[in-house]
C-alpha positions as CSV (number, residue, x, y, z in Angstrom):
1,X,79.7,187.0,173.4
2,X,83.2,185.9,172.7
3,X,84.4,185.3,169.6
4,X,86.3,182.4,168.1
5,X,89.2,185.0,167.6
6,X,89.0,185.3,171.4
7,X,88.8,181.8,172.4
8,X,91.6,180.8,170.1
9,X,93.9,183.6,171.4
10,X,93.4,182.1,175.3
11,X,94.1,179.0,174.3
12,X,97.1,179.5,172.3
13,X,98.3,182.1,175.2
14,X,97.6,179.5,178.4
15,X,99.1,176.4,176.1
16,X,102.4,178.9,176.2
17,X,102.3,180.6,179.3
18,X,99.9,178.4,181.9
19,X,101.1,180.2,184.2
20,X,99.2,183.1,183.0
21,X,96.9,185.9,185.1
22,X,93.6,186.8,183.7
23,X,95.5,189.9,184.0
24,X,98.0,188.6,181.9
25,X,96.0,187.4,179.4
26,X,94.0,190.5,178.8
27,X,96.8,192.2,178.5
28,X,98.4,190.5,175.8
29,X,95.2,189.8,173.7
30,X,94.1,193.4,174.0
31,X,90.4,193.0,175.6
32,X,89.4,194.0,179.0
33,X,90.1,192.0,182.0
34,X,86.3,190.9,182.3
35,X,86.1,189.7,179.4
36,X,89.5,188.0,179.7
37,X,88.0,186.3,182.9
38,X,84.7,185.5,181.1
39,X,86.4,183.3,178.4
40,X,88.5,181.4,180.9
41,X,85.4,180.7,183.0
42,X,83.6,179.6,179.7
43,X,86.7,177.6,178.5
44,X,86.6,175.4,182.5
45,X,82.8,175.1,182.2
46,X,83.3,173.7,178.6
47,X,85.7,171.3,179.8
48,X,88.3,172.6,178.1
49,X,90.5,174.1,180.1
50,X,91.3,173.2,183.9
51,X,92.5,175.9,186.7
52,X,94.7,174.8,189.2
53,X,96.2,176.8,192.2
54,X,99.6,175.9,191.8
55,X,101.4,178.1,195.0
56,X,101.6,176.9,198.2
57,X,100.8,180.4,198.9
58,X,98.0,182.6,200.3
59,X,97.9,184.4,197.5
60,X,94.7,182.5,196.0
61,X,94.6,184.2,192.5
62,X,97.5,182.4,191.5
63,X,96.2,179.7,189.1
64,X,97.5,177.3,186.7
65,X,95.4,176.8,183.5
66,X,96.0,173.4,181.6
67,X,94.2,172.6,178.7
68,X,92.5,169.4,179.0
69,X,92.5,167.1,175.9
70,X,89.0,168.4,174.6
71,X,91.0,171.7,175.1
72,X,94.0,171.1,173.1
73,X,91.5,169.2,170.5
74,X,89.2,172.5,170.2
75,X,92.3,174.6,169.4
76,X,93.3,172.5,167.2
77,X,90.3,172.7,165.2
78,X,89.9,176.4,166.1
79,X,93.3,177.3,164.5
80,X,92.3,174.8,161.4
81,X,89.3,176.7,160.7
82,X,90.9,180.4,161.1
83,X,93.9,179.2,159.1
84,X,91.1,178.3,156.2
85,X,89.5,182.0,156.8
86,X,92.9,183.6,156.8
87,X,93.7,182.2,153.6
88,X,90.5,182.6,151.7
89,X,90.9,186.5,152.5
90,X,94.1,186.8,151.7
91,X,93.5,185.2,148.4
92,X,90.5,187.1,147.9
93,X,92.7,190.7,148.5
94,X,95.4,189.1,146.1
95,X,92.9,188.7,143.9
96,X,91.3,192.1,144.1
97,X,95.0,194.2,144.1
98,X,95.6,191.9,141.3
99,X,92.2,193.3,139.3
100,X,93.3,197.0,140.2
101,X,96.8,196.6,138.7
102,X,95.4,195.9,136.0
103,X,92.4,198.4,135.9
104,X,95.2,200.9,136.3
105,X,97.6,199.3,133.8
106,X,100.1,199.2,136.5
107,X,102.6,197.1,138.1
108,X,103.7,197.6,141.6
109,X,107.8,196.7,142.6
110,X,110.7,197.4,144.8
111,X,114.0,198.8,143.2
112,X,117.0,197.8,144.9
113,X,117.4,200.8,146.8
114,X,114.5,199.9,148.2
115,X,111.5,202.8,146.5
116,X,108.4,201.6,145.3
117,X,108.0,201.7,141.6
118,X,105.1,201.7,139.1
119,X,105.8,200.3,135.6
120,X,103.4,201.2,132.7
């Protein structure tokens, strides 16, 4: 299974670089090369991305993935939706280091020079 982390990371990587090889794109999203191919063969049977050979070459792994317009729509609404996550966890931590600051009657800062600091 791939997950929407996965999806959205091809997507924004082949709307940058189309040029891309699954190799590529593995490599810079940190999961293995099968799974890298996987998603991009889910992502053209979706409809949402379409692979082109773009050398006139016989080197016939040399693709270029465009995003279709479903494409660019679903990462679109794939970045809306991790955007929303992102920022209900980040407000959720805030709130939590907020609650231990002051369970431990502290209050966390930077000095000038730079050192952490803890005021009671």
């Amino acid at each position: 299974m791939v997950t929407d982390s996965t999806v959205l990371g091809v997507l924004r990587l082949l709307s940058q670089r189309p040029h891309a090889s699954q190799r590529d794109m593995a490599s810079s999203l940190g999961v293995s090369l099968g799974k890298a191919n996987y998603c991009v063969r889910a992502l053209i049977a979706k409809g949402f991305v379409k692979a082109e050979n773009y050398r006139k070459s016989r080197n016939r792994l040399a693709y270029l993935y465009l995003l279709t317009p479903e494409g660019i729509a679903a990462k679109a609404d794939l970045t809306r939706r991790f955007l929303v996550r992102k920022v209900a966890e980040y407000e959720a931590l805030r709130r939590e280091i907020e609650g231990l600051e002051r369970e431990s009657g502290l209050v966390a800062g930077v000095e000038r020079g730079g050192r952490e600091t803890a005021v009671r």
